[in-house]
C-alpha positions in Angstrom: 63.8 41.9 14.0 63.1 44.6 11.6 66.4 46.9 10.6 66.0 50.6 8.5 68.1 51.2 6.0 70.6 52.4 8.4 71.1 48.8 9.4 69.8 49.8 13.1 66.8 47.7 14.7 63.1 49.3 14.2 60.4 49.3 16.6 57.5 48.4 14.7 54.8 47.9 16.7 51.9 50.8 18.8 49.0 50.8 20.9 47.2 49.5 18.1 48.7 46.6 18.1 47.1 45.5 21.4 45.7 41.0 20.8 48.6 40.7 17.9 51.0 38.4 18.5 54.8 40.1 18.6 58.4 39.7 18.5 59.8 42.1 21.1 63.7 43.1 21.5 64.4 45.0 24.5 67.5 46.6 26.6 68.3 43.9 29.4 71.5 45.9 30.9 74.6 47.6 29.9 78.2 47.6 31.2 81.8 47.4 30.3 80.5 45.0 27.4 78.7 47.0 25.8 74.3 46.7 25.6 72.6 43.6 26.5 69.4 42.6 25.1 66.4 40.1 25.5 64.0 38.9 23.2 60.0 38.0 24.2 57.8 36.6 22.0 54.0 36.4 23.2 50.9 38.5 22.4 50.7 41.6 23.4 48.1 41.8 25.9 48.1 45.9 27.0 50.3 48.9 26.6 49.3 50.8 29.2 50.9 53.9 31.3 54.6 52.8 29.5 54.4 49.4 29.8 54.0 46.8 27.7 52.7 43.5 29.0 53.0 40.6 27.1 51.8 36.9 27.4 54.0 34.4 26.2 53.1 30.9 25.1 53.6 29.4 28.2 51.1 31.8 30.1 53.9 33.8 32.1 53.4 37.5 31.8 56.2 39.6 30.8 56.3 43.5 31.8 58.6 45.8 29.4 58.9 49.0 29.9 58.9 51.5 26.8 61.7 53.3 27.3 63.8 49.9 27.0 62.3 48.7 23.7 64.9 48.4 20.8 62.9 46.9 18.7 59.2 45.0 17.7 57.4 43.6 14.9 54.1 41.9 14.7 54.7 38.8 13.7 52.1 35.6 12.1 50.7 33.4 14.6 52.3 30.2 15.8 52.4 27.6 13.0 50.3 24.7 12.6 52.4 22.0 14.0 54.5 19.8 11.8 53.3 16.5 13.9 50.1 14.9 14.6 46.5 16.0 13.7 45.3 19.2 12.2 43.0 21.1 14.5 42.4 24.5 16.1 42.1 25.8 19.8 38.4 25.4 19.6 37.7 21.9 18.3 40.5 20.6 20.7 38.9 22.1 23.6 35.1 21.0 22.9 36.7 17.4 22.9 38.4 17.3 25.6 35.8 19.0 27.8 33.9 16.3 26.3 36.1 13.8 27.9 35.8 14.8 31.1 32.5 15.9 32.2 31.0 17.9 35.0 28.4 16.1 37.8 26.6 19.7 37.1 26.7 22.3 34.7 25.2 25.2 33.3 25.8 28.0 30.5 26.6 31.7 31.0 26.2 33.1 27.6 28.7 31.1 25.5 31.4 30.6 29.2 30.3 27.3 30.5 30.0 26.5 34.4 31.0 23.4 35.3 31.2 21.4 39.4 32.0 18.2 40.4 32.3 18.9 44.3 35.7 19.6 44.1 37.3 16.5 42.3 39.1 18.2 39.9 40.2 21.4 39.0 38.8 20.8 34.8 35.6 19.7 36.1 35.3 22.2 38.7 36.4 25.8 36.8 34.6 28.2 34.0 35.3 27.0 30.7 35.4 30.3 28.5 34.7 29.7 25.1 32.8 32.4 23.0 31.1 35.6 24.9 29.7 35.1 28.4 26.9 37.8 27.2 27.8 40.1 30.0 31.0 42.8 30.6 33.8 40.9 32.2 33.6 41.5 35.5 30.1 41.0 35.6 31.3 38.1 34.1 33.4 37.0 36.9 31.5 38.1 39.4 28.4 35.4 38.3 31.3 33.0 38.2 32.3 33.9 42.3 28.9 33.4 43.2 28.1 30.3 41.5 30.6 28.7 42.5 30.0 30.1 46.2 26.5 28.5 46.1 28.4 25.1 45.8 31.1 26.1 48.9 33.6 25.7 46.1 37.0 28.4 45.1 35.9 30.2 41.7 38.2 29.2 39.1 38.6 30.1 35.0 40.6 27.5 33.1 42.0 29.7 30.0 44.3 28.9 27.1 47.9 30.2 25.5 49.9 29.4 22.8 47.8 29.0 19.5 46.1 30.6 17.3 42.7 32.1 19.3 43.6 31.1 22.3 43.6 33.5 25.5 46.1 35.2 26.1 44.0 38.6 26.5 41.7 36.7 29.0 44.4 35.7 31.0 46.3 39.1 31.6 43.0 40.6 32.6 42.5 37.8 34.7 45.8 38.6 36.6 44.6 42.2 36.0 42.1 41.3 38.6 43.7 39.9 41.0 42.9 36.1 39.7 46.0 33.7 40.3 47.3 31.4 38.5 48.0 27.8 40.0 48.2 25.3 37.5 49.3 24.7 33.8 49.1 22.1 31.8 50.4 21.3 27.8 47.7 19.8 25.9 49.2 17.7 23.4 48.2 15.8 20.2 49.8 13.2 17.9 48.5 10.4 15.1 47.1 7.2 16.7 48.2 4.8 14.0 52.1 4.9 15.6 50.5 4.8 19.0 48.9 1.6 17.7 51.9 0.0 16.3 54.1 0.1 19.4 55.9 -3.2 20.4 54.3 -3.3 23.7 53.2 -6.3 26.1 49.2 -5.5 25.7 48.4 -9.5 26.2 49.2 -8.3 30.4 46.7 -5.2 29.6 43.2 -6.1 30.4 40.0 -3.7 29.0 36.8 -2.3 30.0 33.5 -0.7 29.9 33.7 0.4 33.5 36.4 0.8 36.3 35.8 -1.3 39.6 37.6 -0.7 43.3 41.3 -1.9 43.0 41.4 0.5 39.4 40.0 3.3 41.4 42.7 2.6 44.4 45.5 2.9 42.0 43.9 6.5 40.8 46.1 8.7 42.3 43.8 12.0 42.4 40.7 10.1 43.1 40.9 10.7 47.0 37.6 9.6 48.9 35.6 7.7 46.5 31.9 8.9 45.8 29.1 9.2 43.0 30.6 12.7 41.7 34.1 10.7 41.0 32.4 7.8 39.4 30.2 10.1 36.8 33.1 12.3 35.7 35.4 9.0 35.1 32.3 7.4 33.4 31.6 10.5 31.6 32.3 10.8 27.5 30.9 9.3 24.4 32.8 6.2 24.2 34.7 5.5 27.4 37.3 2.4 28.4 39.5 1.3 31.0 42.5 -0.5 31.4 44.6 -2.4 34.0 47.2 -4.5 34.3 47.4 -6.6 37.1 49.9 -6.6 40.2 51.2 -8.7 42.7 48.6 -7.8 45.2 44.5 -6.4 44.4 45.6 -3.2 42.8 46.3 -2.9 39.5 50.2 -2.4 38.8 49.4 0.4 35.9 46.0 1.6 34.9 44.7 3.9 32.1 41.5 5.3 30.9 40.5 6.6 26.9 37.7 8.2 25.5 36.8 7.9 21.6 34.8 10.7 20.6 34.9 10.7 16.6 38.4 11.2 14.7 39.7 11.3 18.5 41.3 9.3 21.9 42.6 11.1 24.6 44.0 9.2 27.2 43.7 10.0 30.9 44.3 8.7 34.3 47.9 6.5 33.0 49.7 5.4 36.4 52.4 2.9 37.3 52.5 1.4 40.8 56.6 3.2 41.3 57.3 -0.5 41.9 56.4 -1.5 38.3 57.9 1.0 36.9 60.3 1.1 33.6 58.9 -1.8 32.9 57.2 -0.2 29.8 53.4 -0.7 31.5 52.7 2.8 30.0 53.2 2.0 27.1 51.4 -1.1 27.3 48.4 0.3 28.4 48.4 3.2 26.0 48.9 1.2 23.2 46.3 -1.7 24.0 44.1 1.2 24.3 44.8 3.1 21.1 44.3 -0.3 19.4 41.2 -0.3 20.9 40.4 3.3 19.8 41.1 2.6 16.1 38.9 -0.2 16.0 35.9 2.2 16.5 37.7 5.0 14.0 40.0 7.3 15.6 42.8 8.8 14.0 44.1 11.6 15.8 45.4 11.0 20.2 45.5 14.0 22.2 46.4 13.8 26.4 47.3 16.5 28.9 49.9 16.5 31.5 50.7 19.5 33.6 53.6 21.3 32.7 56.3 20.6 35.6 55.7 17.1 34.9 59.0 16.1 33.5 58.5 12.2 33.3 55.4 12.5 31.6 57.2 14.9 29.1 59.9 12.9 28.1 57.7 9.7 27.5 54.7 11.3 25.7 57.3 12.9 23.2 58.8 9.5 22.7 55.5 8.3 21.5 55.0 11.3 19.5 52.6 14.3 21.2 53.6 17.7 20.6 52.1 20.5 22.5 49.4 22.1 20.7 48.6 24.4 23.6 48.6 25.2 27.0 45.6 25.9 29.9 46.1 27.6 33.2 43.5 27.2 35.8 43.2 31.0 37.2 41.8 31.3 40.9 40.0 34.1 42.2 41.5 36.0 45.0 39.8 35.9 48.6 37.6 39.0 49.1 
């Protein structure tokens, strides 16, 4: 926080300061203890009517009222992260969207419009990257009724927590009466310590293509038809993996998509009666072996953010969160 001469906290921030990203300092309560304060740190997405409203990292909106600020700076967008890869919003999000493609898509302006009859929110939502070429709500409103056309909810999957990411997007989203249902941390890390695991990969088996038992282990697959089939299939250089069980499904599967300096892994499940038996890491590993045989360097994967297993054991293989993506819904008319 910023302190005058006087030693006394500054508020340093006005109107102006509307898409920076800021360190706020504001009265929580008082009592017999004297003042208590709370500190926010997001961009600040409006300042409107007294109230500021800012987005933090995580996508949650914060509302502060003006007349309890006690202090604010702007402050330099969030650091390049210490592990893995370097890389911005943008690239990331082209390559992961690469990863998991659409059964039918089409452009509006610079947004992108993507369906798969309903499997999946990522390949079923409005990827906004760049200008749609029309005001925002106009904007959303070609978004409601294309994805109406298809009997299918109207969602916008938007990012927080790096540099040029959207934060503003997603408090006018909310503005609008858009809600938010899912996040998810996309996260990154090197691939050569991915590689070099000590993991039983001889058990992990690799392919082109996934058959019935792997797609009977997918958890999110639900009724099986072509549209599942040509997202799964979808990216530049796609592979499976499965290890087998006691029965015809697979005890733990896996899927990975090399697209230049890049794997991302997808679709890694355990049968919970094979589990901690380190078949995650088996098949992530066989699989990032297989990656840097065609030239990757760099892993990303995303996992949603309640997901508290698949924290802890993608941080013990080393991905840090480069960002985050919320899947905004529109309300019912």
């Amino acid at each position: 926080m910023e302190f005058t001469g006087a030693g006394r906290l500054e508020v340093r921030i006005t109107h102006l300061d509307v898409g920076k990203r800021v360190s706020i300092r504001r009265l929580a309560d008082s009592g017999a203890g004297g003042a208590k304060f709370t500190d926010t740190i997001g961009v600040l997405t409006s300042w409107d009517n007294g109230v500021l409203l800012i987005t933090r990292r995580d996508g949650e909106s914060v509302r502060i009222p003006e007349s309890s600020l006690v202090a604010g700076k702007v402050v330099p967008a969030a650091p390049a992260r210490r592990r893995g890869p370097a890389t911005d919003f943008e690239e990331l999000t082209r390559v992961t969207s690469r990863a998991w493609q659409p059964v039918e898509s089409e452009p509006l302006g610079e947004w992108r419009l993507r369906a798969a009859s309903g499997f999946t929110r990522r390949a079923n939502s409005a990827l906004p990257l760049g200008d749609p070429g029309l005001p925002l709500d106009e904007a959303l409103d070609r978004v409601r009724q294309w994805y109406g056309e298809r009997d299918l909810p109207a969602y916008v999957q938007a990012a927080t927590g790096a540099a040029r990411t959207q934060e503003t997007l997603c408090a006018a989203l909310e503005a609008r009466g858009w809600r938010r249902e899912v996040s998810a941390d996309v996260r990154i890390a090197a691939l050569a310590p991915l590689a070099d695991r000590d993991a039983e990969v001889a058990r992990v088996a690799l392919a082109r293509s996934f058959d019935e038992p792997w797609l009977r282990r997918y958890q999110r697959s639900g009724a099986a038809g072509a549209h599942v089939a040509k997202v799964l299939g979808s990216g530049p250089s796609v592979w499976f993996a499965s290890v087998p069980g006691s029965g015809d499904v697979p005890a733990a599967i896996g899927r990975c998509v090399v697209d230049g300096r890049w794997a991302g892994f997808m679709a890694v499940e355990v049968d919970p009666a094979y589990r901690r038996q380190g078949l995650a890491t088996a098949v992530m590993t066989a699989l990032a072996r297989r990656a840097l045989e065609e030239g990757a360097s760099a892993a990303w994967l995303q996992a949603e953010a309640d997901n508290e297993g698949a924290r802890a054991l993608y941080e013990g293989m080393g991905f840090a969160t480069h960002h985050s993506y919320h899947h905004f819904r529109a309300a019912d008319r």
